[in-house]
Structures are given as structure tokens and as C-alpha cells.
C-alpha positions as CSV (number, residue, x, y, z in Angstrom):
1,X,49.3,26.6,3.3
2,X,52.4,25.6,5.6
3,X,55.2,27.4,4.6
4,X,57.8,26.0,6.8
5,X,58.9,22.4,5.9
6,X,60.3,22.2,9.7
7,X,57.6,23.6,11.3
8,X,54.8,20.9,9.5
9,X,57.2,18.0,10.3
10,X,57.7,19.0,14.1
11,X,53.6,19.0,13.9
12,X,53.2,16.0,11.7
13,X,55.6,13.9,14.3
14,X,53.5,15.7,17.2
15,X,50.4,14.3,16.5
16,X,51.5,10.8,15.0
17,X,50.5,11.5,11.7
18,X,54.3,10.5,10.4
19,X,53.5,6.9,10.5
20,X,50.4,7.6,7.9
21,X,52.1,9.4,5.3
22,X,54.3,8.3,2.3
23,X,54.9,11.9,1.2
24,X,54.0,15.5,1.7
25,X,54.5,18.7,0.1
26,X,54.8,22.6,1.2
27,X,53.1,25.0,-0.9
28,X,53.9,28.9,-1.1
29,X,51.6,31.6,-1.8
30,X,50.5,32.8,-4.5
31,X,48.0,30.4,-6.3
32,X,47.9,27.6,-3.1
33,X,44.9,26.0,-4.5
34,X,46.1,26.0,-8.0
35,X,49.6,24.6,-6.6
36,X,48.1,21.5,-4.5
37,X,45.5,21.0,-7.1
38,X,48.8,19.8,-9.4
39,X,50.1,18.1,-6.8
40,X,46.9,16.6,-6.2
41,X,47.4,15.4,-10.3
42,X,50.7,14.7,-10.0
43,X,50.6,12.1,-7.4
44,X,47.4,10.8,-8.5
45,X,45.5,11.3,-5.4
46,X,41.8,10.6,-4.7
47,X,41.0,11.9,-1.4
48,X,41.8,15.2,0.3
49,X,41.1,15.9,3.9
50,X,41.8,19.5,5.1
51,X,40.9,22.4,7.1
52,X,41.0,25.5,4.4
53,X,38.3,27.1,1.9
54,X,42.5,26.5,-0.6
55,X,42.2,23.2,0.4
56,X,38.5,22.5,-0.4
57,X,39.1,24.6,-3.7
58,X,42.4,22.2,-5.0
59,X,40.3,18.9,-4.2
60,X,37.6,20.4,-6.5
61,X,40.0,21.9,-9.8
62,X,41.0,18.2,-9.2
63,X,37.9,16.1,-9.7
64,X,38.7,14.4,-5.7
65,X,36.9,13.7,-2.8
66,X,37.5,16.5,0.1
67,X,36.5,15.8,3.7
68,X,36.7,18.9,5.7
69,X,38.1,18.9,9.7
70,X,37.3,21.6,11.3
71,X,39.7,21.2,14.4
72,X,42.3,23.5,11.8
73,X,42.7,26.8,11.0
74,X,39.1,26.8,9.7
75,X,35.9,26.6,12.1
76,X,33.0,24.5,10.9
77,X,30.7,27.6,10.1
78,X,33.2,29.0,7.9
79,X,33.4,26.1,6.3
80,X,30.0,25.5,5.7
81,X,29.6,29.2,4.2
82,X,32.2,28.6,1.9
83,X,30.2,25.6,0.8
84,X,32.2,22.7,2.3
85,X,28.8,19.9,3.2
86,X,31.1,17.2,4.3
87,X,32.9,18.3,7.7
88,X,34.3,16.3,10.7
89,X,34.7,17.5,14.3
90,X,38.6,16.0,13.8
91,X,41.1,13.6,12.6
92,X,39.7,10.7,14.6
93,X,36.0,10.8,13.6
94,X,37.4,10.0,10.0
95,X,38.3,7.3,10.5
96,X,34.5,5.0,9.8
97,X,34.7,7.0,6.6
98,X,37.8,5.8,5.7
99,X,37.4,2.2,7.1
100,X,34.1,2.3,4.3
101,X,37.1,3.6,1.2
């Protein structure tokens, strides 16, 4: 989880990923999944794309689509053996799967 609100907006402005988001939140340990899964509620939100096992695990205790990338923190086998199926290679690839929502 990011931890330092700066940090994730330096990042988010880096890679032009401002421009696609109306919010975002910053999560602190303990209970990460449990903490974006009620954010996930909260905000009503239907699909989650991250790179984390937390991730993965806060899209399912909330009943939403997750679409892994494995460009993150995370590397596609890890993924997989955590028992994430549906993985991209990174951001851009999503976007046919999101042109189909």
C-alpha cells in the first residue's frame, strides 16, 4: 500500500495517470486489504486494477472485478501463485479490456 500521499502523487503525475482519476486514497498497514476493500464499498467501485496479492484480496471481500499488472511491485508468477488468472503485462495493454467495459 502507498503510504506517502506525496510520494503516490509525484508518481501518479509521472506517468500521466492524474488526468484519469477523480480520487484516490492512501492506505496504512495493518489490515490493507480489509481497508481498500471499504473504500472499494464506500465509493461504489466496480473495477480494481492493481499489482498486489492486498490488492487482489480487497477486489474479492468486495464482490469487483480485479485486473492484475504485473509491471508493479508484484511479478506475474507471483501473481499467478497467489491465484490472480487475469494479469496484464502493463497499464497500456488494458486498455482493449476497458474499451469492451
Amino acid at each position: 500500500a502507498r503510504q506517502n500521499t506525496i510520494n503516490l502523487e509525484q508518481q501518479l503525475k509521472y506517468l500521466g495517470l492524474n488526468f484519469f482519476l477523480d480520487s484516490y486514497h492512501v492506505v496504512h498497514h495493518p489490515q490493507v486489504d480489509f481497508k481498500k476493500s471499504q473504500i472499494i464499498l464506500d465509493q461504489q467501485i466496480e473495477l480494481f486494477i492493481g499489482d498486489t496479492e492486498t490488492d487482489y484480496t480487497a477486489s474479492k471481500l468486495s464482490n469487483i472485478i480485479f485486473l492484475g499488472v504485473s509491471t508493479g511491485i508484484r511479478s506475474k508468477e507471483f501473481m499467478l501463485d497467489y491465484g490472480i488468472n487475469t494479469i496484464y503485462p502493463n497499464l497500456s495493454s488494458l486498455t482493449s479490456y476497458i474499451d469492451q467495459v
